[in-house]
C-alpha positions as a LaTeX table, in Angstrom:
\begin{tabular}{lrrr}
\hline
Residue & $x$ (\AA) & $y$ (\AA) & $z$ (\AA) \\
\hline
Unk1 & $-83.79$ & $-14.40$ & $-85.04$ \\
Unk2 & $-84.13$ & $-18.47$ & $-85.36$ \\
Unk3 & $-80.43$ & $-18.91$ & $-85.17$ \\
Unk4 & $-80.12$ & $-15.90$ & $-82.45$ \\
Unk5 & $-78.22$ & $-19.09$ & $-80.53$ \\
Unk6 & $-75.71$ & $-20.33$ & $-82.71$ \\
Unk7 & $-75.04$ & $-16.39$ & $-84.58$ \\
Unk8 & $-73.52$ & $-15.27$ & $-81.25$ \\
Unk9 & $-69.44$ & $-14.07$ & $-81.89$ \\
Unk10 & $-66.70$ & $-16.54$ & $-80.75$ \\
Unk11 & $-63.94$ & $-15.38$ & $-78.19$ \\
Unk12 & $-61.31$ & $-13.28$ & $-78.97$ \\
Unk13 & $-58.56$ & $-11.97$ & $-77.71$ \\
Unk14 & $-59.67$ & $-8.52$ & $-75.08$ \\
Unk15 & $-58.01$ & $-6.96$ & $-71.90$ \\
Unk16 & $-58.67$ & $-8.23$ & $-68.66$ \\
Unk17 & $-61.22$ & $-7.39$ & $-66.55$ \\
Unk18 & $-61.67$ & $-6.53$ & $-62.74$ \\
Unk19 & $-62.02$ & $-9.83$ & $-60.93$ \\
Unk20 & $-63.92$ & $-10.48$ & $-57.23$ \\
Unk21 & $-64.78$ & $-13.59$ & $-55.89$ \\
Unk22 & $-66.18$ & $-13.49$ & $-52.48$ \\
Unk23 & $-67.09$ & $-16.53$ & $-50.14$ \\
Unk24 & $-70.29$ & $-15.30$ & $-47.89$ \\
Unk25 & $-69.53$ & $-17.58$ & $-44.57$ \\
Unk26 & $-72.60$ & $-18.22$ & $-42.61$ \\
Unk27 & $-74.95$ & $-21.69$ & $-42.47$ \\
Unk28 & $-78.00$ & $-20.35$ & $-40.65$ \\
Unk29 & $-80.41$ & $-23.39$ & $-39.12$ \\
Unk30 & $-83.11$ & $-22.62$ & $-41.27$ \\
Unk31 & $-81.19$ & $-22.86$ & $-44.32$ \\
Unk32 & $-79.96$ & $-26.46$ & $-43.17$ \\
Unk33 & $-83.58$ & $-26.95$ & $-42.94$ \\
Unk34 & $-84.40$ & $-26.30$ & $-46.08$ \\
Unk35 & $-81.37$ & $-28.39$ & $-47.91$ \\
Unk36 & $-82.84$ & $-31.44$ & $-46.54$ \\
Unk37 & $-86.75$ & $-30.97$ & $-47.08$ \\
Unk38 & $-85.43$ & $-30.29$ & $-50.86$ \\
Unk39 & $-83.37$ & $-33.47$ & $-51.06$ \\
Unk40 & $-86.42$ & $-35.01$ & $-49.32$ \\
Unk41 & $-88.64$ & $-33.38$ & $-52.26$ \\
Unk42 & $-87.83$ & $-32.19$ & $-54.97$ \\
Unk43 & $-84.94$ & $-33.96$ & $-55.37$ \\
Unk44 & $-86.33$ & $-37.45$ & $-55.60$ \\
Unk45 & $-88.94$ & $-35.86$ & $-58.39$ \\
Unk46 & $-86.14$ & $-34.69$ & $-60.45$ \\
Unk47 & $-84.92$ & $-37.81$ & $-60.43$ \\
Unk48 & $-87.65$ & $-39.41$ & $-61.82$ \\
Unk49 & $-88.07$ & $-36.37$ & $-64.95$ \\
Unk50 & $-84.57$ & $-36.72$ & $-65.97$ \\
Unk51 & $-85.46$ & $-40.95$ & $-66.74$ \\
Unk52 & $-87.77$ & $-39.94$ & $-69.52$ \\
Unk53 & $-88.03$ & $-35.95$ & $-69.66$ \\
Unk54 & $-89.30$ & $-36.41$ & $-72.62$ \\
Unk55 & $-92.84$ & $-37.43$ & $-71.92$ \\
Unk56 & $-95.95$ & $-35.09$ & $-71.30$ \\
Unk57 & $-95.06$ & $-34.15$ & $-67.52$ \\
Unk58 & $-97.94$ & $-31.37$ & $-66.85$ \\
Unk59 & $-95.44$ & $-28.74$ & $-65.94$ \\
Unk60 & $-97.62$ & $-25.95$ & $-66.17$ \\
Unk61 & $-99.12$ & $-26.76$ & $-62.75$ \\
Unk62 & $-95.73$ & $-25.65$ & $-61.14$ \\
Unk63 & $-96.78$ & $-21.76$ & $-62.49$ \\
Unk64 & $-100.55$ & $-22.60$ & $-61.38$ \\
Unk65 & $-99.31$ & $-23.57$ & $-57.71$ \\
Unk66 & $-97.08$ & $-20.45$ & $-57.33$ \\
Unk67 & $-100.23$ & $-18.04$ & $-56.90$ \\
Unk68 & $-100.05$ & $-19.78$ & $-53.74$ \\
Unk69 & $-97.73$ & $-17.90$ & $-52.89$ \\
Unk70 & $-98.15$ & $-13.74$ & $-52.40$ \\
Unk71 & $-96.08$ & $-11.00$ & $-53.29$ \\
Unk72 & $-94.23$ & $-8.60$ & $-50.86$ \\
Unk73 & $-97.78$ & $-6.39$ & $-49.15$ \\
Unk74 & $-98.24$ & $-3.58$ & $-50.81$ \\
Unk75 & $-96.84$ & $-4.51$ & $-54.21$ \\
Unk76 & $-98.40$ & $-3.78$ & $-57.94$ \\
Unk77 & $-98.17$ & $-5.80$ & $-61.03$ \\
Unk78 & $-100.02$ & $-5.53$ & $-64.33$ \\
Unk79 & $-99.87$ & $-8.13$ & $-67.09$ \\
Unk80 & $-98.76$ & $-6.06$ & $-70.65$ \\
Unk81 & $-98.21$ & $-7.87$ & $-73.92$ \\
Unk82 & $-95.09$ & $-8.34$ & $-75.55$ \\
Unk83 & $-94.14$ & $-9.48$ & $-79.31$ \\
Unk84 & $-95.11$ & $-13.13$ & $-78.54$ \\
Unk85 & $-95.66$ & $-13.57$ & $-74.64$ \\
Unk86 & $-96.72$ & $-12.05$ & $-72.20$ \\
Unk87 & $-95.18$ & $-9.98$ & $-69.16$ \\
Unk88 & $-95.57$ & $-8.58$ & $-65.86$ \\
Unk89 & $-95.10$ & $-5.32$ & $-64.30$ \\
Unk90 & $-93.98$ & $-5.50$ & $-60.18$ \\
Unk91 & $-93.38$ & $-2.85$ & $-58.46$ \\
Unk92 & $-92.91$ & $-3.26$ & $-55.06$ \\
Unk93 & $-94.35$ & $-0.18$ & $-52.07$ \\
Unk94 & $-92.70$ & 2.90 & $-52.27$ \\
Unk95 & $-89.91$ & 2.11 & $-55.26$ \\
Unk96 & $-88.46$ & 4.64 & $-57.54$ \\
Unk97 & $-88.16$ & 5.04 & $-61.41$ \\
Unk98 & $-84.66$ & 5.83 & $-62.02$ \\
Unk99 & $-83.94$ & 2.22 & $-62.91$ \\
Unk100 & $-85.96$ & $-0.62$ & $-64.01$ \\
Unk101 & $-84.43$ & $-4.52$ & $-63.71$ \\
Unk102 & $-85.66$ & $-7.17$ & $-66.49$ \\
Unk103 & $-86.19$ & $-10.34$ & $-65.11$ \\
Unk104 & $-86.34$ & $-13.68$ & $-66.84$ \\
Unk105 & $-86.82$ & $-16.84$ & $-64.48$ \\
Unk106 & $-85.69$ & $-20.06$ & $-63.58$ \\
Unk107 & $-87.38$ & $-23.42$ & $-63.99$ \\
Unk108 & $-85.17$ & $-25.08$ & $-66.64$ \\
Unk109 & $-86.82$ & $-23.52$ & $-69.40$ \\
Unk110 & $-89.72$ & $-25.83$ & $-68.94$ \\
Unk111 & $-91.64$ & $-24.92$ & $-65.89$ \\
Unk112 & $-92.23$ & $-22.13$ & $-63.57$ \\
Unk113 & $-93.45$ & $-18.49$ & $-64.75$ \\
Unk114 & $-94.77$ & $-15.17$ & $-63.45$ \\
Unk115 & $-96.36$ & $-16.56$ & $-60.76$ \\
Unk116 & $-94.20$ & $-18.58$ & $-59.35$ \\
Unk117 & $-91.70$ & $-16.11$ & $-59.65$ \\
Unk118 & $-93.57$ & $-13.12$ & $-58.46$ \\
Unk119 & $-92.91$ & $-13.34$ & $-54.67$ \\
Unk120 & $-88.82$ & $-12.90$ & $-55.73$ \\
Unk121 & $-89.38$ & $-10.32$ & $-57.83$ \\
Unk122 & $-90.75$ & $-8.53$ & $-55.88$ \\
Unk123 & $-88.48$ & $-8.79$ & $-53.16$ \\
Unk124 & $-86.11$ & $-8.00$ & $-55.78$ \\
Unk125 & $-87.85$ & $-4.27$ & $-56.72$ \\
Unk126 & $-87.88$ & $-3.65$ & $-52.81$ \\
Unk127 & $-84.04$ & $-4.25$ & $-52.99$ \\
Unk128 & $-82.90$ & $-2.25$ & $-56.16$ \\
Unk129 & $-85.80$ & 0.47 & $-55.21$ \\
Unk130 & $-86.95$ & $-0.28$ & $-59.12$ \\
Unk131 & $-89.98$ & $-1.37$ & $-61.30$ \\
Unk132 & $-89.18$ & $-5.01$ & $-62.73$ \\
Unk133 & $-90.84$ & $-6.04$ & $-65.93$ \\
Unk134 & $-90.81$ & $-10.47$ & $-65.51$ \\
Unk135 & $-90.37$ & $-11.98$ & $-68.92$ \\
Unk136 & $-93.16$ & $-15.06$ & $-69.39$ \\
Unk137 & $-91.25$ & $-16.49$ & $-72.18$ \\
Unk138 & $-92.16$ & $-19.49$ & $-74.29$ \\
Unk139 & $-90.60$ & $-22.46$ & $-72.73$ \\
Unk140 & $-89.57$ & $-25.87$ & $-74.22$ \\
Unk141 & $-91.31$ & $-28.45$ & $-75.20$ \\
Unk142 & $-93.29$ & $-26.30$ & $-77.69$ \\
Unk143 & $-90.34$ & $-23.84$ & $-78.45$ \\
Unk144 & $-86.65$ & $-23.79$ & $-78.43$ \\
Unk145 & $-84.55$ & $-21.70$ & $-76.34$ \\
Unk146 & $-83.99$ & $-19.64$ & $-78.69$ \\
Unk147 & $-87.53$ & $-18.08$ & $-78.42$ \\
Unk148 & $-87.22$ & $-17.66$ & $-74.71$ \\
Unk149 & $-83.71$ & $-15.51$ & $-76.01$ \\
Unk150 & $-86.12$ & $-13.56$ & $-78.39$ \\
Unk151 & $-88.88$ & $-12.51$ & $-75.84$ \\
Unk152 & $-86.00$ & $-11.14$ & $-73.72$ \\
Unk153 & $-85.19$ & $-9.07$ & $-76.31$ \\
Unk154 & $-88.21$ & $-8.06$ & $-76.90$ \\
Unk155 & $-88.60$ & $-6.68$ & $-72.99$ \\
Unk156 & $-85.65$ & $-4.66$ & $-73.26$ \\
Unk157 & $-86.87$ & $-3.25$ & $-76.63$ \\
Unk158 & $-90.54$ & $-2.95$ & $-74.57$ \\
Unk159 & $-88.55$ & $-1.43$ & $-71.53$ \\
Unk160 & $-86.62$ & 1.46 & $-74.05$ \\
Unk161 & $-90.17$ & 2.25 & $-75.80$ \\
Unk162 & $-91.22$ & 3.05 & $-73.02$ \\
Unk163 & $-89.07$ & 5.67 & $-72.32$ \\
Unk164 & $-85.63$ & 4.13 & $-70.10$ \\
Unk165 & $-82.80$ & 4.71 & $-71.36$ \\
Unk166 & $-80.35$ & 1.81 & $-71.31$ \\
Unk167 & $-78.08$ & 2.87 & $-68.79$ \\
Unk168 & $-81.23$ & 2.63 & $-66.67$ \\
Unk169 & $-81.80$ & $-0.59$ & $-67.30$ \\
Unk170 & $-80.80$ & $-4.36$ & $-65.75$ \\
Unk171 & $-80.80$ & $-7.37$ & $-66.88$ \\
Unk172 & $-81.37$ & $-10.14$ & $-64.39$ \\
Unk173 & $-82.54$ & $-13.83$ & $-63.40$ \\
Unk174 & $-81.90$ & $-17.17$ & $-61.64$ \\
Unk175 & $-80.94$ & $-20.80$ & $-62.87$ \\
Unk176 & $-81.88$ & $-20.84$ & $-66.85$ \\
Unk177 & $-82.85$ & $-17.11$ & $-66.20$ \\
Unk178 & $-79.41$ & $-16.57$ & $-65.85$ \\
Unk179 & $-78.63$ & $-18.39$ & $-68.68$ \\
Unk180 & $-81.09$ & $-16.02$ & $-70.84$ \\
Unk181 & $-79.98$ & $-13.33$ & $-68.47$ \\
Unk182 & $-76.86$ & $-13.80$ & $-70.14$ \\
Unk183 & $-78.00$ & $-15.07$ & $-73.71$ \\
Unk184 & $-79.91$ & $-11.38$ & $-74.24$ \\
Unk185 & $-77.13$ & $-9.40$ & $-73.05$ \\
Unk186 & $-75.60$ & $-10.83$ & $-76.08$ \\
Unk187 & $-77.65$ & $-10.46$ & $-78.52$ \\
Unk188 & $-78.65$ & $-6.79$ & $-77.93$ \\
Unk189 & $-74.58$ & $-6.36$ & $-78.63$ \\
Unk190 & $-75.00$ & $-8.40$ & $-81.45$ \\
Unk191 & $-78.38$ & $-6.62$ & $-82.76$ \\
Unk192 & $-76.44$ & $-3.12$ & $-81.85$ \\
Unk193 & $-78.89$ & $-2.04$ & $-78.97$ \\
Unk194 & $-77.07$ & $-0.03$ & $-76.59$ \\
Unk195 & $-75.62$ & $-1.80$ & $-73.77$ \\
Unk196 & $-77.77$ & $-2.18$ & $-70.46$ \\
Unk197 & $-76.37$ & $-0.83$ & $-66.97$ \\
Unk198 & $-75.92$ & $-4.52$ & $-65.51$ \\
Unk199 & $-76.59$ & $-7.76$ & $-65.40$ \\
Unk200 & $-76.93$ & $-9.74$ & $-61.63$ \\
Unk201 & $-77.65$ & $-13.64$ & $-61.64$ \\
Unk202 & $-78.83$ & $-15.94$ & $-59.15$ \\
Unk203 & $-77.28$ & $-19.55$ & $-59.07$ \\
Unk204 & $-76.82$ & $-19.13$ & $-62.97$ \\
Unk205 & $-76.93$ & $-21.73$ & $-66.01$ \\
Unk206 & $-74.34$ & $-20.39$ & $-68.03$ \\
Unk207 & $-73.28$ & $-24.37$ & $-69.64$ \\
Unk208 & $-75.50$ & $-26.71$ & $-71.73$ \\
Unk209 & $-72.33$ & $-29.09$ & $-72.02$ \\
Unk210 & $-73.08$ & $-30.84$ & $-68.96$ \\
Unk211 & $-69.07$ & $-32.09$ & $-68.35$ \\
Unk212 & $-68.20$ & $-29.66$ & $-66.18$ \\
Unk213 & $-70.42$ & $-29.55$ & $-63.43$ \\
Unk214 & $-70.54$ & $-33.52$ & $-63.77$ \\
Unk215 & $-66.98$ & $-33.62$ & $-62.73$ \\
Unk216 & $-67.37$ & $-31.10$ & $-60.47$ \\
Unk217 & $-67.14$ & $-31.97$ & $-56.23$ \\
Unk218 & $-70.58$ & $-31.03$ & $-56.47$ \\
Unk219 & $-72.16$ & $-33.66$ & $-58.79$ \\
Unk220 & $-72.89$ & $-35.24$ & $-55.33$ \\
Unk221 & $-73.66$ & $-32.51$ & $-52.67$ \\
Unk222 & $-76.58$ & $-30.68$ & $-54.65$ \\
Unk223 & $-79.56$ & $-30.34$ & $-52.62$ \\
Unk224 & $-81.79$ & $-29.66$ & $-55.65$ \\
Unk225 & $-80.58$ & $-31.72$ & $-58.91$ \\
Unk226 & $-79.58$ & $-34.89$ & $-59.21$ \\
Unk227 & $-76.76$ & $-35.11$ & $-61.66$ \\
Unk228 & $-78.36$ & $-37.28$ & $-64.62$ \\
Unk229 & $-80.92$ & $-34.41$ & $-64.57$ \\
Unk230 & $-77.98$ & $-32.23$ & $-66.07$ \\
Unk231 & $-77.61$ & $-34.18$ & $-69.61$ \\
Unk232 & $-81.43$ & $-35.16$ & $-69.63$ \\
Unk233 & $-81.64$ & $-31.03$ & $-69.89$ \\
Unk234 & $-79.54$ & $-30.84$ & $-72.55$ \\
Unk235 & $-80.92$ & $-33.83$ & $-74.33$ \\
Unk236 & $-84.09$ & $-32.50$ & $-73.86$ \\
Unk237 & $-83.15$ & $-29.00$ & $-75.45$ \\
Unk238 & $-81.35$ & $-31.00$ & $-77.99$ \\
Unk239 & $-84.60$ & $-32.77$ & $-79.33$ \\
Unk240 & $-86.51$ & $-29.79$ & $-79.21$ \\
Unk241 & $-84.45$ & $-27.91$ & $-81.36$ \\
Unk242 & $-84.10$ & $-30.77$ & $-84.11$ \\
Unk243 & $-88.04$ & $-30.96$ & $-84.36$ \\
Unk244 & $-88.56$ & $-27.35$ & $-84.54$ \\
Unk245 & $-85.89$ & $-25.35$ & $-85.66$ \\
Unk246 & $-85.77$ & $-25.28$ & $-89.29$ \\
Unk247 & $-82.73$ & $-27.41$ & $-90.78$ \\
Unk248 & $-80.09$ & $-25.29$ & $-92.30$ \\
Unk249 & $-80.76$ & $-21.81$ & $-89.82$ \\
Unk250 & $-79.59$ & $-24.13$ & $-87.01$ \\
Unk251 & $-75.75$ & $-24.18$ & $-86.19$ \\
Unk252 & $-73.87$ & $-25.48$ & $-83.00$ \\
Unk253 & $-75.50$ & $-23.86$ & $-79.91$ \\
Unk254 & $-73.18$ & $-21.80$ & $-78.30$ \\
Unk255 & $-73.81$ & $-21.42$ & $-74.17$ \\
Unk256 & $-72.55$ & $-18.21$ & $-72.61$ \\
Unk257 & $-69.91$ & $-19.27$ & $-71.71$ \\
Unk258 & $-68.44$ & $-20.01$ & $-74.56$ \\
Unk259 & $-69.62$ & $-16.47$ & $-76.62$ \\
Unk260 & $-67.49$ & $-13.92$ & $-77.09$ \\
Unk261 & $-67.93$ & $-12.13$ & $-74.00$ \\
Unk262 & $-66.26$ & $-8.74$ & $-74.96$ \\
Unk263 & $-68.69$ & $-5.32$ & $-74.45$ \\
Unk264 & $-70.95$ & $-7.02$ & $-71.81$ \\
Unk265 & $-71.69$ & $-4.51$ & $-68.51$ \\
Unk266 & $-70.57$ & $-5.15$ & $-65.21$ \\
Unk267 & $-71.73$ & $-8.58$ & $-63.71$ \\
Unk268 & $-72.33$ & $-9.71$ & $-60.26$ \\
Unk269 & $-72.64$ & $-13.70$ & $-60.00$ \\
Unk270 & $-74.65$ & $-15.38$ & $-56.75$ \\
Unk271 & $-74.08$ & $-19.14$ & $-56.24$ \\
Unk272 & $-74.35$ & $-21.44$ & $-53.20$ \\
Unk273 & $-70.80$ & $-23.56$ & $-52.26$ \\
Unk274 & $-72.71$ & $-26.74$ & $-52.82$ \\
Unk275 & $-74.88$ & $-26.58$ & $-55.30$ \\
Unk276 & $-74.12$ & $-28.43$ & $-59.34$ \\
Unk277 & $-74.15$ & $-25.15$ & $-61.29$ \\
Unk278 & $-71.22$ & $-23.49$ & $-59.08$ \\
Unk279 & $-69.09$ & $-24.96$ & $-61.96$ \\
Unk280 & $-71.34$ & $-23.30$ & $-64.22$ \\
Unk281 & $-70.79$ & $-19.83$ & $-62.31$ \\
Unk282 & $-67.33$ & $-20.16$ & $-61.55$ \\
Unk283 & $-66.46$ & $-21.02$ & $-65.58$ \\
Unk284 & $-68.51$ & $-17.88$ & $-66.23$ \\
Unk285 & $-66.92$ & $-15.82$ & $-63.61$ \\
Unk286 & $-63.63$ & $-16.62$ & $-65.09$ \\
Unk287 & $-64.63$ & $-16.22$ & $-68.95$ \\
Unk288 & $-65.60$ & $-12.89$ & $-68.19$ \\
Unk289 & $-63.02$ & $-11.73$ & $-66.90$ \\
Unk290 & $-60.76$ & $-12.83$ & $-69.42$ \\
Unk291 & $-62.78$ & $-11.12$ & $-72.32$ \\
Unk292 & $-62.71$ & $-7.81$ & $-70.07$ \\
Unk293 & $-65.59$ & $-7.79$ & $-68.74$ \\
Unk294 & $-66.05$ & $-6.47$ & $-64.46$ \\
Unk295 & $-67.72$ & $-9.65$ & $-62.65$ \\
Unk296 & $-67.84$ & $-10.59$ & $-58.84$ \\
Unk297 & $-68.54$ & $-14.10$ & $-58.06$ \\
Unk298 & $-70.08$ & $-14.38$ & $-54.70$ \\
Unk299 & $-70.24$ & $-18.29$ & $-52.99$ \\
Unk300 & $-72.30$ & $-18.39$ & $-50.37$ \\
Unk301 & $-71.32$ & $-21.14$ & $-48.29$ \\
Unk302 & $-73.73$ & $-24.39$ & $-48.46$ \\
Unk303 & $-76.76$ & $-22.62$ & $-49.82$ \\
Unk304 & $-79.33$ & $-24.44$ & $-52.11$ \\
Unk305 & $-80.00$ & $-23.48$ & $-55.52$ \\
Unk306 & $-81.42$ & $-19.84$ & $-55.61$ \\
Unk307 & $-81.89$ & $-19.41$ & $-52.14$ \\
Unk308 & $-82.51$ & $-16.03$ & $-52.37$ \\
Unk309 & $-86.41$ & $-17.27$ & $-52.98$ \\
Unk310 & $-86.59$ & $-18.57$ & $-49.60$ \\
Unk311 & $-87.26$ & $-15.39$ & $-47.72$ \\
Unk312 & $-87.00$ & $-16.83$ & $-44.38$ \\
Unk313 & $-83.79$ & $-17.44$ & $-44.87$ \\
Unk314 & $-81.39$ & $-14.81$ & $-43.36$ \\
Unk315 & $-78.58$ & $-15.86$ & $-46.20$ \\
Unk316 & $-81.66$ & $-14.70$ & $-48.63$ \\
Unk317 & $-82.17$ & $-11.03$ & $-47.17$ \\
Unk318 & $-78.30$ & $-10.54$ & $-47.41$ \\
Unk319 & $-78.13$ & $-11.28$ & $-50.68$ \\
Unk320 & $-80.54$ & $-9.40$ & $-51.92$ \\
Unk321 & $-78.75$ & $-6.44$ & $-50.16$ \\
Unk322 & $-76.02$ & $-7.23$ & $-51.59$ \\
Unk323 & $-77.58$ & $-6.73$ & $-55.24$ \\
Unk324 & $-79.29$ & $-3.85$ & $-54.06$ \\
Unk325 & $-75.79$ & $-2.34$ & $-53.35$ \\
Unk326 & $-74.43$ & $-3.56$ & $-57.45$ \\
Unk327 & $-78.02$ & $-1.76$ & $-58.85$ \\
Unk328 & $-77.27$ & 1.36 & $-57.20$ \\
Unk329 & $-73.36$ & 0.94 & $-57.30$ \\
Unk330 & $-73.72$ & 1.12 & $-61.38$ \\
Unk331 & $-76.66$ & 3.60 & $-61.10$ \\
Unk332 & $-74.16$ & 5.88 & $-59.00$ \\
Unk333 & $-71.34$ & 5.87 & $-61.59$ \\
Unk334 & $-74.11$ & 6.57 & $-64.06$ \\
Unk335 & $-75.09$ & 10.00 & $-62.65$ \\
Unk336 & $-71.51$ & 10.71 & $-61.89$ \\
Unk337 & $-71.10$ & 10.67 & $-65.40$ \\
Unk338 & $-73.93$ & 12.52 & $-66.28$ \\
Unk339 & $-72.78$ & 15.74 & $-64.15$ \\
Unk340 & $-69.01$ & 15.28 & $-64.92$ \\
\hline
\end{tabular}
C-alpha cells in the first residue's frame, strides 16, 4: 500500500449531495482568552519550526507532556497492537457498544499522540456514548504519510475483527487527523471494505497545496499557525517522501480534496471562522457535495484551531453535542433500516 496516496480515483462526474453550512454565533470570554495565550505561545514557536522544519526538533516530548493532562474520571483505555503501531482503547463511564468511533489525531503528522490526545477522546466517547479505538500512527520524519493512511486502515480492519460491523463504525479526527480521517475513508472504498457509518472532523486538513488557505482572509487572523508554517508542511512531507518512498511506486500525491469523493458516508465538518484551514474545510465541504456525498460544514465564529480540546470552553461542550447528535443521527437511520 506504498502508493495508497497517489492510487486514490480522480473526480468524476456524480449527483449532488445534501448541503448544510451552519455559522455557530457565540465568542465566549474564555475562548478570547485562549486565542491570545496561543498567539502568545504557540504561535511564535511555530514560527520558528516552519524556518528550518527540517532539523531534529524533539517532537516526541509534545506526546510525553500530554500525560499531563487526565482523561474524563472514570474513563478506561488499554494499549492493543496493531499491524505496525500501536493503539488505544477509551472508553469513557457508562458508554455503550452499539457504535465504536476511530480516531486518528492532529499534530501535523509530526507530533502529538495518544496521550496528548486522550483527554479529547475521551470527551469524545462521553459524547457519541461509544468505545473509541485512537490510532498512534507512524508520523513523519521517519515515515511518509502514507503509513499514517495504512495504520488507519489497519484500525478499521482491527475494529471489524473484532466483531463491528461497519455501519457501526466512525471514522473521525482533528487537523491532519482529519486529513487521514478522510485519506482512510478512501482507501477502504478503494480496497472494497464496506463503507463506515460516518466520518466527523475537527478543524480538518483536507489540502497539502498550501494556495488556498494562503490567499485566504485568514492567512492573517489564525491564532495557531503562522502562514509560512503551511508550505514548510508540505515541504516537509515533500522531502520525506523523496527519501523514503521507493522511486517509481510514488505518483503525484493527491489531498482529499482533490480524490474522487463519490461513495464516501455522511460527513459533518467543524471549523472555527478564523482559523487558516477554514479554506481547507470549506473546499472540502464543497467537493463533497458535488461528488454526492451528505456534508454539513459548521463555522463556529472566531474559534481557534480544534477548540473542541479546550474543555473549558463553552463553544467546546456544544460542539461536541453537536457530534454526539450526527453519531446517533446515522446510528438512528441505521436501525430504522434494520427493522424496515
Amino acid at each position: 500500500m506504498n502508493t495508497v496516496l497517489s492510487a486514490l480515483k480522480q473526480p468524476n462526474s456524480s449527483p449532488i449531495g445534501a448541503s448544510t453550512r451552519v455559522d455557530v454565533r457565540g465568542r465566549s470570554v474564555s475562548s478570547r482568552a485562549l486565542a491570545i495565550y496561543l498567539q502568545l505561545t504557540v504561535r511564535p514557536f511555530l514560527t520558528v519550526w516552519s524556518k528550518a522544519p527540517g532539523l531534529p526538533w524533539p517532537m516526541g516530548l509534545v506526546d510525553y507532556a500530554g500525560m499531563l493532562v487526565p482523561p474524563l474520571k472514570g474513563t478506561e483505555y488499554r494499549s492493543v497492537m496493531l499491524a505496525e503501531c500501536e493503539a488505544e482503547w477509551i472508553r469513557a463511564e457508562g458508554v455503550g457498544n452499539d457504535r465504536v468511533v476511530l480516531y486518528l489525531h492532529g499534530g501535523a503528522f509530526v507530533c502529538c499522540g495518544l496521550n496528548t490526545h486522550r483527554r479529547l477522546t475521551s470527551r469524545v466517547s462521553q459524547s457519541v456514548d461509544a468505545p473509541v479505538l485512537s490510532v498512534d500512527y507512524r508520523m513523519m520524519p521517519r515515515n511518509p504519510i502514507s503509513h499514517a493512511v495504512e495504520d488507519g486502515v489497519e484500525g478499521y480492519r482491527y475494529l471489524l475483527d473484532s466483531g463491528y460491523r461497519s455501519d457501526q463504525i466512525f471514522i473521525a479526527g482533528d487537523s491532519a487527523g482529519g486529513y487521514l480521517a478522510f485519506m482512510v475513508a478512501l482507501m477502504l472504498r478503494d480496497l472494497g471494505f464496506p463503507t463506515p457509518a460516518g466520518i466527523f472532523t475537527m478543524s480538518p486538513l483536507t489540502n497539502m497545496d498550501p494556495t488556498g488557505k494562503l490567499e485566504h482572509d485568514n492567512a492573517s487572523r489564525c491564532a495557531v499557525f503562522p502562514a509560512g508554517a503551511v508550505p514548510a508542511l508540505t515541504v516537509l512531507a515533500d522531502r520525506v517522501e523523496a527519501r523514503i518512498v521507493v522511486e517509481g511506486t510514488r505518483g503525484p500525491r493527491v489531498s482529499p480534496v482533490d480524490a474522487d469523493l463519490t461513495g464516501l458516508p455522511p460527513v459533518l465538518i467543524q471549523a472555527g471562522s478564523t482559523e487558516i484551514v477554514l479554506a481547507d474545510a470549506e473546499l472540502m465541504a464543497d467537493r463533497l457535495v458535488a461528488a454526492g456525498v451528505d456534508c454539513e460544514l459548521q463555522v463556529w465564529q472566531d474559534q481557534v484551531h480544534v477548540f473542541q480540546a479546550a474543555d473549558f470552553l463553552p463553544e467546546a461542550q456544544r460542539a461536541l453535542h453537536t457530534i454526539g447528535q450526527f453519531v446517533r443521527s446515522r446510528s438512528a437511520i441505521r436501525v430504522a433500516q434494520d427493522s424496515a
